[in-house]
N, C-alpha and C positions, 0 to 999 in steps of 0.2 A: 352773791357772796362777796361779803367786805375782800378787799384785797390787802393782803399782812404787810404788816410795816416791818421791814428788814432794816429799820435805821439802828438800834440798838446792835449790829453785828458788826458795823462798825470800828467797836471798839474790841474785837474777838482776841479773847488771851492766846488760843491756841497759832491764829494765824500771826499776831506779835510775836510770837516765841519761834515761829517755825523760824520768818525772816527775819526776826535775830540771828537764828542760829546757821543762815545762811550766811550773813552777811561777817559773824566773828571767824565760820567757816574760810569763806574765801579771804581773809587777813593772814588765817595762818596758813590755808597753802600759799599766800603770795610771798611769804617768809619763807615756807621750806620748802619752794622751788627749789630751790639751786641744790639744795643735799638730794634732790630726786623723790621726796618722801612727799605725801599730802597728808593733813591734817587727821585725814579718820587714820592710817596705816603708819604715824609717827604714836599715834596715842593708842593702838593696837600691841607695836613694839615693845611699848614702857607698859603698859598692861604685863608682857608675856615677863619682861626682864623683872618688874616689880615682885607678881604672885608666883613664880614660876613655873611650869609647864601646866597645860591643863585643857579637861576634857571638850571639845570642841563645845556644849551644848553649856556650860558652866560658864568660858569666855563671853560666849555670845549673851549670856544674861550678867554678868560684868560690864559689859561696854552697853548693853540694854541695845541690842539690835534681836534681828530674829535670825536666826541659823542662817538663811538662805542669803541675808545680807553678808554675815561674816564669810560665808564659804566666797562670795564675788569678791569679797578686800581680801580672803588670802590666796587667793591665784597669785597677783606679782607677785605677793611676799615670799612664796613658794619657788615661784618660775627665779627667782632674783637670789635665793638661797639663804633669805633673812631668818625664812622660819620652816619648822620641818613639823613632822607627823610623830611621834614617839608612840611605841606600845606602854599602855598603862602599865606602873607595877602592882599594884591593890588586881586589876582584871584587866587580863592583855586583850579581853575583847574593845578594850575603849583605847580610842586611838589621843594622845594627848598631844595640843599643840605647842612645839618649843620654840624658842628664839633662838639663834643659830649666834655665833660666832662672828659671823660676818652682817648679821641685822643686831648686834649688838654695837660694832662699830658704825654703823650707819646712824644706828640711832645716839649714840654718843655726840658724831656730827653736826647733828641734825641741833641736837641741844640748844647752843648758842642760838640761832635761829628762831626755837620756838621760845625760848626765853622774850628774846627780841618783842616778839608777837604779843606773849605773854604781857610787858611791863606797858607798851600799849595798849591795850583793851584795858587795863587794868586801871592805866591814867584815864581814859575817858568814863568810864563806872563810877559812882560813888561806891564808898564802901558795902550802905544796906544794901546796893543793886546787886553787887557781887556775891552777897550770901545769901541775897536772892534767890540769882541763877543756880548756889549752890542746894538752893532747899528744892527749886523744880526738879532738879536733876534727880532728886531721892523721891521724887511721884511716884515714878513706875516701880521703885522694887517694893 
């Protein structure tokens, strides 16, 4: 049995993309250390402030995670009282997740910071690279 040539995986889009996205990851939690926030649960926050309140299973296909991921990033936001549980009004059996008052200030803070992050990564991309990442990002919906 010939033995397959793995040189072509080499150049794998999927594993470029992951440690991309480790690597712009750890840029911006190194930015929004100091507000306390990391990069997935600053951009969870502006999710909730942006569409506002909404059904656990709807978020989670917003941020393109799977439930099980979202339910582990909203424990602190929960424990920390950024973000709370609301009864739906359309069907109070669906519980809707809100930004709170006080994870609205947070994330106001945190702003300056991710901007920071933001005008960084931005100066090292060329423009097509940028709208690039933004066409990967629309794969999965």
């Amino acid at each position: 049995m010939a033995r397959p040539d793995f040189s072509e995986c080499g150049g794998c889009l999927c594993f470029a993309v992951r440690r991309a996205a480790r690597a712009v990851t750890q840029r911006y939690d190194a930015h929004l250390r100091s507000s306390g926030l990391r990069a997935t649960q600053f951009t969870l926050l502006v999710v909730l402030k942006n569409a506002g309140p909404q059904p656990q299973t709807r978020l989670a296909e917003i941020l393109g995670m799977e439930r099980t991921t979202l339910t582990r990033n909203l424990r602190p936001l929960l424990a920390r009282g950024y973000v709370t549980y609301e009864v739906g009004e359309d069907d109070r059996r669906v519980r809707q997740i809100a930004i709170t008052a006080a994870g609205t200030q947070v994330t106001a803070r945190a702003l300056p910071h991710w901007r920071k992050a933001q005008r960084e990564i931005e100066a090292q991309l060329a423009p097509a690279a940028a709208r690039t990442l933004g066409a990967l990002a629309e794969l999965g919906r």
